[in-house]
C-alpha beads as a LAMMPS data file, in Angstrom:
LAMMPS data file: protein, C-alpha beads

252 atoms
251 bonds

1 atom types
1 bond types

-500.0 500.0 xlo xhi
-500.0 500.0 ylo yhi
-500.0 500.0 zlo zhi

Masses

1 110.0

Atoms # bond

1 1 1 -160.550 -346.466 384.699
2 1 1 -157.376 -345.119 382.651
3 1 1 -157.543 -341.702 381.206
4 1 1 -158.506 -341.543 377.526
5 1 1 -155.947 -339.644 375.281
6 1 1 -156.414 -336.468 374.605
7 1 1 -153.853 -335.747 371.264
8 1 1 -153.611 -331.634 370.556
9 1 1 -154.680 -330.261 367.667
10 1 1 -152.946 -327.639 365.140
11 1 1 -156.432 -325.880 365.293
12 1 1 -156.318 -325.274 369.131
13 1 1 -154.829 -321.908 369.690
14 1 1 -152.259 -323.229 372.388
15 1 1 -151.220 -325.634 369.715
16 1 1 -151.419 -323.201 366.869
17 1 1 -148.735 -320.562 368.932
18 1 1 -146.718 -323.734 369.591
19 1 1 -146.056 -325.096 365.944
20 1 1 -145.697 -321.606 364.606
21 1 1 -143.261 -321.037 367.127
22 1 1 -145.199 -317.692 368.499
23 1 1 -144.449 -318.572 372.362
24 1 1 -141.815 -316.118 373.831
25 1 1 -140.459 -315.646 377.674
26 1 1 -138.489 -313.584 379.290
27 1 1 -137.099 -316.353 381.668
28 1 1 -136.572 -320.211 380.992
29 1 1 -138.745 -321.392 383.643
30 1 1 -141.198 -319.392 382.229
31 1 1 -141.048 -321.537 379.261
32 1 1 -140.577 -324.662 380.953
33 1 1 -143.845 -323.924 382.972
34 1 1 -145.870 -323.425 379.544
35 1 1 -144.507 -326.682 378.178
36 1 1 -145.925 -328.206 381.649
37 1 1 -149.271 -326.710 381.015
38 1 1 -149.611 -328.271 377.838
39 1 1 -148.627 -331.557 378.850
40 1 1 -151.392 -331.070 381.307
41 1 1 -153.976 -330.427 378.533
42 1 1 -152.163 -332.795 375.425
43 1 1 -151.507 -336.417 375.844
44 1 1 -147.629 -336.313 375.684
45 1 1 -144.843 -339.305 375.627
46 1 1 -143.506 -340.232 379.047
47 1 1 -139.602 -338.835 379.809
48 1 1 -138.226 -342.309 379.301
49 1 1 -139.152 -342.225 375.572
50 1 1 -136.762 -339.109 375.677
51 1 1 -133.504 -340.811 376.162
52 1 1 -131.682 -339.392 372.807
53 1 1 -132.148 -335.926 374.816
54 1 1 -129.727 -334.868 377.474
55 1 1 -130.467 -335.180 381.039
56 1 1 -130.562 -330.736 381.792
57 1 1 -133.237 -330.644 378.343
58 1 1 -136.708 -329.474 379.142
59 1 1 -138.675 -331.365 376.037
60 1 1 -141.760 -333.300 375.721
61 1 1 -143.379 -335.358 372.172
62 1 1 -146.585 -334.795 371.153
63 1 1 -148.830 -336.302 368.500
64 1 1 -150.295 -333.248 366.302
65 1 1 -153.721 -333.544 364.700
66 1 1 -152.990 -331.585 361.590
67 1 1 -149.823 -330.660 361.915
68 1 1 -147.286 -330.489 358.376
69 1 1 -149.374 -332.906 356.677
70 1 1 -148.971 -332.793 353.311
71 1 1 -150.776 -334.172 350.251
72 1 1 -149.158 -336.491 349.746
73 1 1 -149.072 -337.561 353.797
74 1 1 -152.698 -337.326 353.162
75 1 1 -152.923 -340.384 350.430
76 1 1 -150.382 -342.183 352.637
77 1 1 -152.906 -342.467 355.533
78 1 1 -151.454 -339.682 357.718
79 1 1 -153.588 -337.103 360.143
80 1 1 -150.781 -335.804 361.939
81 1 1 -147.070 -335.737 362.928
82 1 1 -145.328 -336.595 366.477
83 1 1 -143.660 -332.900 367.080
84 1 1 -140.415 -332.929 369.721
85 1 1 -141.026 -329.801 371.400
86 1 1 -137.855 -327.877 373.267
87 1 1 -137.013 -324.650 375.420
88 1 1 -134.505 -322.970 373.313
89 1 1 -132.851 -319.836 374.045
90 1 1 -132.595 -317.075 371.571
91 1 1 -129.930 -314.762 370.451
92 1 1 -131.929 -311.736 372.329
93 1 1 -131.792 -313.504 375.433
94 1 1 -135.208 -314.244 375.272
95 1 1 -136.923 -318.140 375.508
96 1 1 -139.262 -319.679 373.256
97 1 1 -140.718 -323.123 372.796
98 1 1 -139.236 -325.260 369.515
99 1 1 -141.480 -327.633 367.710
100 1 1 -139.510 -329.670 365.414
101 1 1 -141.499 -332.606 363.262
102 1 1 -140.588 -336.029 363.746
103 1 1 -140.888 -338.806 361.128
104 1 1 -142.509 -342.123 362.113
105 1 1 -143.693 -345.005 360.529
106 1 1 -147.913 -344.897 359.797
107 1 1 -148.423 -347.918 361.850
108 1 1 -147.161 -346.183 365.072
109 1 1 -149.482 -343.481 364.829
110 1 1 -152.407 -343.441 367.455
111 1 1 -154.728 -341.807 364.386
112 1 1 -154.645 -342.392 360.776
113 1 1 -156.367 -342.834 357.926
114 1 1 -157.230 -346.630 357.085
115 1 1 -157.150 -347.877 353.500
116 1 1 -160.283 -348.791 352.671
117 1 1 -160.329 -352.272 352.205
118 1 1 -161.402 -355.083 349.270
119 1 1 -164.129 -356.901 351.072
120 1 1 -165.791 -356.260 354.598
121 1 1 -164.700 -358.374 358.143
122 1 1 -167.273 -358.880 361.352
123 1 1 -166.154 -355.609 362.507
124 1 1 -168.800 -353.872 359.553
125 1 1 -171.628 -352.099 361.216
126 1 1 -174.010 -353.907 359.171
127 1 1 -172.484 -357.186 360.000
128 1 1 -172.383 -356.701 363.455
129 1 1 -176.045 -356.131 362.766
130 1 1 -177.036 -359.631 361.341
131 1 1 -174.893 -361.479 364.000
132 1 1 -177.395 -359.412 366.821
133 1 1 -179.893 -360.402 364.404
134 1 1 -181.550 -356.671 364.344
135 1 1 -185.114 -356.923 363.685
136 1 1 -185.804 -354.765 360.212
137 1 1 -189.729 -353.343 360.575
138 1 1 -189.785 -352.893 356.539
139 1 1 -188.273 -355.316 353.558
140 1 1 -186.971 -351.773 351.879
141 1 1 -184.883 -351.204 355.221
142 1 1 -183.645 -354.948 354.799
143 1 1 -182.872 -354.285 351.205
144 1 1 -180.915 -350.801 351.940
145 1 1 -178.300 -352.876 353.931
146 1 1 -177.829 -355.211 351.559
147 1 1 -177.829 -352.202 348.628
148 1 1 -174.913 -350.294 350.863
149 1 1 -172.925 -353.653 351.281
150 1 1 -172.630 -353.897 347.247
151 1 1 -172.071 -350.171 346.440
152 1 1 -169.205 -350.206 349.415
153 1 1 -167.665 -353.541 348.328
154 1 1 -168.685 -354.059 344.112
155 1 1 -165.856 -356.524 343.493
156 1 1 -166.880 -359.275 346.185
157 1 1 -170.373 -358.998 346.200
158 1 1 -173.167 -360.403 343.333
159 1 1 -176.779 -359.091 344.110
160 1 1 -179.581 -361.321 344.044
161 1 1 -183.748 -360.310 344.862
162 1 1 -183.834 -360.549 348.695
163 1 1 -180.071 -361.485 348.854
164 1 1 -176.469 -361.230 347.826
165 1 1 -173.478 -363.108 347.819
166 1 1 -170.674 -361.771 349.520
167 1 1 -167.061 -362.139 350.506
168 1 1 -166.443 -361.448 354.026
169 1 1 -162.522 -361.168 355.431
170 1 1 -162.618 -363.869 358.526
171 1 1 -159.183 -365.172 359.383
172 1 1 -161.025 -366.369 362.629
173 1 1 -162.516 -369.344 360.093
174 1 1 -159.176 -369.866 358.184
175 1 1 -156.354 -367.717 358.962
176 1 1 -154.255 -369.025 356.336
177 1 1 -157.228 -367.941 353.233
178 1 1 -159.159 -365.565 355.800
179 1 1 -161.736 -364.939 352.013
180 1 1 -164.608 -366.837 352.630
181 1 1 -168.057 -366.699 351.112
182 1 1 -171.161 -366.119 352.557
183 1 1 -174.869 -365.654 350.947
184 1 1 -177.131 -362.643 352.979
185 1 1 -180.527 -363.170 352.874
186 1 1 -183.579 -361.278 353.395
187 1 1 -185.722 -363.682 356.056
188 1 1 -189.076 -362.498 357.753
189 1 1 -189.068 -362.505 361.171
190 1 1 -191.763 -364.707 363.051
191 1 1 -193.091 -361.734 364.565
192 1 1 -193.064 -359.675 361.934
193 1 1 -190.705 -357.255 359.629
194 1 1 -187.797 -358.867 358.475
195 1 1 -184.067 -359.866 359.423
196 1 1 -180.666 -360.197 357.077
197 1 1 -179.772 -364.724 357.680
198 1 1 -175.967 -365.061 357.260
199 1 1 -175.123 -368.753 355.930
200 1 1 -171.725 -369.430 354.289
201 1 1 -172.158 -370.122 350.568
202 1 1 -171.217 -373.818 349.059
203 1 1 -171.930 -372.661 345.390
204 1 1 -169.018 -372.931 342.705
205 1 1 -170.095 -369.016 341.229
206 1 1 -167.886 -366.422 339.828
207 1 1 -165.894 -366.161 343.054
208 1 1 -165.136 -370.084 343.008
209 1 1 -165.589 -372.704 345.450
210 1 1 -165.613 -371.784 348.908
211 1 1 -162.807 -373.452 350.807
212 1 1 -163.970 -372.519 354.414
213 1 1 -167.801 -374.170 353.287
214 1 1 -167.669 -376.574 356.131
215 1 1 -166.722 -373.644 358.949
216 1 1 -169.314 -372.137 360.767
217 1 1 -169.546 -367.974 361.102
218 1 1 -167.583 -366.387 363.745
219 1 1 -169.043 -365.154 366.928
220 1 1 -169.278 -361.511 367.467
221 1 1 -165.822 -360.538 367.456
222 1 1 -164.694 -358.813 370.729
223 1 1 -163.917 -355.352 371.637
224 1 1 -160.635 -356.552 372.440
225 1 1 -159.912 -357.808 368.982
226 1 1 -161.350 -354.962 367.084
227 1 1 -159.264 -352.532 369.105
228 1 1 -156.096 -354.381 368.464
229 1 1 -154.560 -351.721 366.302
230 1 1 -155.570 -349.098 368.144
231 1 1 -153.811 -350.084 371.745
232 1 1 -150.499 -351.036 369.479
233 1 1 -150.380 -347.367 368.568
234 1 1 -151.501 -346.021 371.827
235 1 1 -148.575 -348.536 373.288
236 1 1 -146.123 -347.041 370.802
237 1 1 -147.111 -343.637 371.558
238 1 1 -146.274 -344.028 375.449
239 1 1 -142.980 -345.784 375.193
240 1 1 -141.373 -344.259 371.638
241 1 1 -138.309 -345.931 371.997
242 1 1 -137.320 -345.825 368.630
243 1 1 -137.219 -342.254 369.128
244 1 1 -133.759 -342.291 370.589
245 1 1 -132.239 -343.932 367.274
246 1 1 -133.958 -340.321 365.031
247 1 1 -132.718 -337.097 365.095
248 1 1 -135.673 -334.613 364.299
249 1 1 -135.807 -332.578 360.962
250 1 1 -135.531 -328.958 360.056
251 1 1 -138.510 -326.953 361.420
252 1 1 -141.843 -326.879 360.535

Bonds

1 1 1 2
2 1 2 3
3 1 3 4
4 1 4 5
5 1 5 6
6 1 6 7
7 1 7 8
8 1 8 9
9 1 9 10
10 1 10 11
11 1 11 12
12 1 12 13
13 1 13 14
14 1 14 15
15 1 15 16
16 1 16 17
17 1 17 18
18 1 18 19
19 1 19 20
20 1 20 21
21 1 21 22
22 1 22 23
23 1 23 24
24 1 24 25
25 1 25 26
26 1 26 27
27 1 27 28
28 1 28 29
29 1 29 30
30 1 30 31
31 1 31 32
32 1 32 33
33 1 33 34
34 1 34 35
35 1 35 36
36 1 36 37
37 1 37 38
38 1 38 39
39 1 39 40
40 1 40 41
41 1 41 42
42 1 42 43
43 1 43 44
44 1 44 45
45 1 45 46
46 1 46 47
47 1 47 48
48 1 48 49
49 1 49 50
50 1 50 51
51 1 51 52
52 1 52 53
53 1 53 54
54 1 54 55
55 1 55 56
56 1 56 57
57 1 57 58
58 1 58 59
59 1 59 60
60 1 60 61
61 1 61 62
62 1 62 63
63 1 63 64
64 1 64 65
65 1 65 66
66 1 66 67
67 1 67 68
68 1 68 69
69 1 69 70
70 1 70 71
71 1 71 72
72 1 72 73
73 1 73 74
74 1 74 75
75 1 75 76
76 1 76 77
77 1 77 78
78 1 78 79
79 1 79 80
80 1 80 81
81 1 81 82
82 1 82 83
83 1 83 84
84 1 84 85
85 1 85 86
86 1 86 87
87 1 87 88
88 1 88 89
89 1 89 90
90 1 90 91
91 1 91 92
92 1 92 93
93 1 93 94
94 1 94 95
95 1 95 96
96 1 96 97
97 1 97 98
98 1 98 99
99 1 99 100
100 1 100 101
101 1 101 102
102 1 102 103
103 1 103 104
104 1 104 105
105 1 105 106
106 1 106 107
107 1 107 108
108 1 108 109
109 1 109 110
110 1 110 111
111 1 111 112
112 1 112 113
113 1 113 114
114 1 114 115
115 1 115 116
116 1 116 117
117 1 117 118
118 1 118 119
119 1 119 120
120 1 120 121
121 1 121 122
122 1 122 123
123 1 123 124
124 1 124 125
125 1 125 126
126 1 126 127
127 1 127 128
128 1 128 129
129 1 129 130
130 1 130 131
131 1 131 132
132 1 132 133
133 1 133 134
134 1 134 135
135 1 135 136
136 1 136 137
137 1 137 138
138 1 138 139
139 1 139 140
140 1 140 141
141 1 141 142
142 1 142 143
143 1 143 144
144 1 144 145
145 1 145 146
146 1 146 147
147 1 147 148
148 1 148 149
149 1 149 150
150 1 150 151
151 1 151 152
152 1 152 153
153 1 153 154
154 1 154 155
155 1 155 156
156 1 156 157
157 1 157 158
158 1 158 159
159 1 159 160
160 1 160 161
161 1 161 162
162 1 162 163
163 1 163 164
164 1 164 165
165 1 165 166
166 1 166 167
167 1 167 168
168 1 168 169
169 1 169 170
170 1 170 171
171 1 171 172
172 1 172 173
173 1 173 174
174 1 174 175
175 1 175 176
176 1 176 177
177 1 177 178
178 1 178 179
179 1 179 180
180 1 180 181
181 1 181 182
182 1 182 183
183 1 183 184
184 1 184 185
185 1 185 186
186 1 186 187
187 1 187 188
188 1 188 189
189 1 189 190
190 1 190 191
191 1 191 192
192 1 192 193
193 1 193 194
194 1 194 195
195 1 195 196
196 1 196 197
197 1 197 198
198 1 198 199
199 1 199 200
200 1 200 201
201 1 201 202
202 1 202 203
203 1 203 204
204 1 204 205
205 1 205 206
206 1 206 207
207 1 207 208
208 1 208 209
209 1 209 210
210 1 210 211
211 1 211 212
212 1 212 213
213 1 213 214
214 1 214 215
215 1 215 216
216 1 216 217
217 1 217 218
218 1 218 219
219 1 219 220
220 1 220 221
221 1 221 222
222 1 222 223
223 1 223 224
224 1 224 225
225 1 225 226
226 1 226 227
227 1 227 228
228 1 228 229
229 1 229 230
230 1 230 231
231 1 231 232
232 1 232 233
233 1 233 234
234 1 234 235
235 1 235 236
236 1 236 237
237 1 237 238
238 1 238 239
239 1 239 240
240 1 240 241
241 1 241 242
242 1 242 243
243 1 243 244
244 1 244 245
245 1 245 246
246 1 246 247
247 1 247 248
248 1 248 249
249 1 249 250
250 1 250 251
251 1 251 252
């Protein structure tokens, strides 16, 4: 089974000394053995993503939970920065470990904030929930799913007693107009309580016709699929080849 990632953390105090550049040693192996310890403990970048370095550099990348985000990186999406740590000699003689900020695209980040989106896809807990068909004991636990659905997504959904009709993002039915409209209904279950029925809506209503009417729902989409942005990052994040084409900023 492969090793999950563990990314550091600017609230971890090894982190913390490392992007306030606190770390000091009297010799450079010193230094270089610290920078080995935290590779040990942070997911880093392997040394073929470090190729824009010289051969003799000690240096490692790390992704950064927390580290120089800014407001304004907040509203973009961003958690965290990839940091290009060094061993760097200082005037006293002494060594010290350099943590310089690099800038990457959002999309390459193993971590970040997703936009919250117009209208739900499979992937929703609560539609994951119909497609298992999850048995509901009460109607008012029924109703609370269908309640959260419209207060999450207002501008695709219309609620209905027992029901509502809803847009649901599934480019598995029709990639090319992936919109397609579905009613949610309250049904009792034959034995007993009650269960949400997911049947794609033929209606002409405020939303319009629904051009994917004669498509069937989806199965459950696969772990695979769901994940799909998620390995691209964590892909990104072992090779960072682009790397080589940046030089890092000022420090942070």
């Amino acid at each position: 089974m492969a090793k999950s990632a563990r990314y550091a953390q600017v609230n971890n105090p090894m982190v913390q000394a490392l992007v306030t550049g606190r770390y000091r040693f009297e010799t450079k192996e010193q230094a270089a053995a610290k920078l080995e310890e935290l590779k040990k403990c942070f997911t880093a970048a392997r040394r073929d993503a470090l190729e824009h370095a010289p051969e003799d550099k000690i240096c490692a990348i790390f992704w950064i939970a927390g580290f120089s985000v800014s407001e304004e990186d907040e509203k973009q999406g961003f958690m965290g920065h990839y940091a290009f740590v060094t061993v760097e000699e200082l005037p006293n003689g002494l060594y010290a470990l350099s943590c310089v900020k690099l800038h990457e695209e959002l999309r390459f980040h193993p971590r970040r904030i997703r936009p919250k989106s117009r209208m739900p896809n499979w992937g929703h807990p609560i539609l994951r929930n119909v497609q298992k068909k999850k048995h509901y004991p009460t109607l008012e636990e029924a109703q609370a799913c269908l309640d959260a659905l419209q207060l999450e997504y207002p501008e695709v959904c219309i609620p209905n007693e027992n029901k509502i009709y809803i847009m649901i993002y599934d480019r598995n039915v029709n990639p090319e107009d992936p919109a397609t409209k579905y009613v949610l209904k309250i049904v009792t279950h034959k034995e007993g309580g009650y269960l949400l029925e997911c049947t794609l809506n033929t209606s002409q209503g405020r939303m319009g016709p629904n051009k994917n009417a004669k498509k069937k729902p989806p199965a459950l989409p696969s772990t695979a699929e769901n994940n799909r942005d998620e390995q691209e990052a964590k892909g990104y994040f072992a090779s960072m080849v682009s790397l080589k084409r940046k030089k890092p900023s000022g420090k942070k």
